[in-house]
N, C-alpha and C positions, 0 to 999 in steps of 0.2 A: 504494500500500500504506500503510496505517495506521503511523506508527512505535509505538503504542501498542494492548499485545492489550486485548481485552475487559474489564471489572473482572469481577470474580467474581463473579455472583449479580444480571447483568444481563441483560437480555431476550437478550440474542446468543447468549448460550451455554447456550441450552435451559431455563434454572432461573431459575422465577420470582423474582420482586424478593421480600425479604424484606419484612413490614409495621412499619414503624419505629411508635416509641409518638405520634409525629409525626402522622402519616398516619392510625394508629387514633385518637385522638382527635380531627382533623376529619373524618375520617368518620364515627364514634358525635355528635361536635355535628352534624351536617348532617342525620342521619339524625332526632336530638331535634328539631331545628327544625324538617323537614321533616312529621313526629308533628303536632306541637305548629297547623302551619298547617292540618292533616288537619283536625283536631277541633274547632280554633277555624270554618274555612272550615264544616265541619256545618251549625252553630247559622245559618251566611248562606243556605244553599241551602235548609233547612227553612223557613226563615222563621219559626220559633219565639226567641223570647226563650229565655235562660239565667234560669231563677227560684231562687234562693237558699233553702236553706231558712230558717224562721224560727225565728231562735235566742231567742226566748221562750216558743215552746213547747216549749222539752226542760227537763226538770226541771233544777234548780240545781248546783251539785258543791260540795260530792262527795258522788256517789251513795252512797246506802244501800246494802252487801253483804247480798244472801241468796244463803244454801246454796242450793243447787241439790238435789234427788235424783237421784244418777245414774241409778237403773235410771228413773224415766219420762221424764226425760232422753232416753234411749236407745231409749227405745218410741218418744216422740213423732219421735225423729227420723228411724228405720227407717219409722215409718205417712207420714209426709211426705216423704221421697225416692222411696216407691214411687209416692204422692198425685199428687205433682209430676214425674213421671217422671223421677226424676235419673239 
C-alpha cells in the first residue's frame, strides 16, 4: 500500500492534469518551431528558390495620401468579390 494518497489533479484520480503556463509555452514554442520547419522545408521539396521582392521598385515614403471615394470604392469591391468568387 502506498503511505501517500494521490495528489489532486493527477492522472489517478480520474481528473486531468491541469496545463501549467510551463507546459503551454513549450508547447505553443514547439508547435512555432514545428510551423516554422513546415514552411521553410516547402521552398526544399518545391525546388523553387525564395525570391524577394524588389525594394526599388515601390515608390519612396512617404507615400502621397489620396481620398478614396467610398461609394466606387464599394462598387468596385462588391463587382470583384463576385468576379473572383469570394
Amino acid at each position: 500500500m502506498d503511505k501517500h494518497p494521490p495528489r489532486k489533479g493527477s492522472v489517478h484520480d480520474g481528473e486531468p492534469e491541469k496545463l501549467s503556463r510551463r507546459n503551454f509555452l513549450n508547447t505553443a514554442g514547439a508547435a512555432a518551431a514545428g510551423g516554422l520547419l513546415v514552411v521553410a522545408g516547402g521552398s526544399l521539396i518545391s525546388g523553387r528558390d525564395a525570391v524577394a521582392a524588389d525594394p526599388a521598385a515601390a515608390p519612396p515614403l512617404p507615400w502621397k495620401y489620396s481620398k478614396l471615394d467610398a461609394d466606387e470604392a464599394g462598387k468596385r469591391a462588391y463587382k470583384f468579390y463576385h468576379e473572383k468568387g469570394g
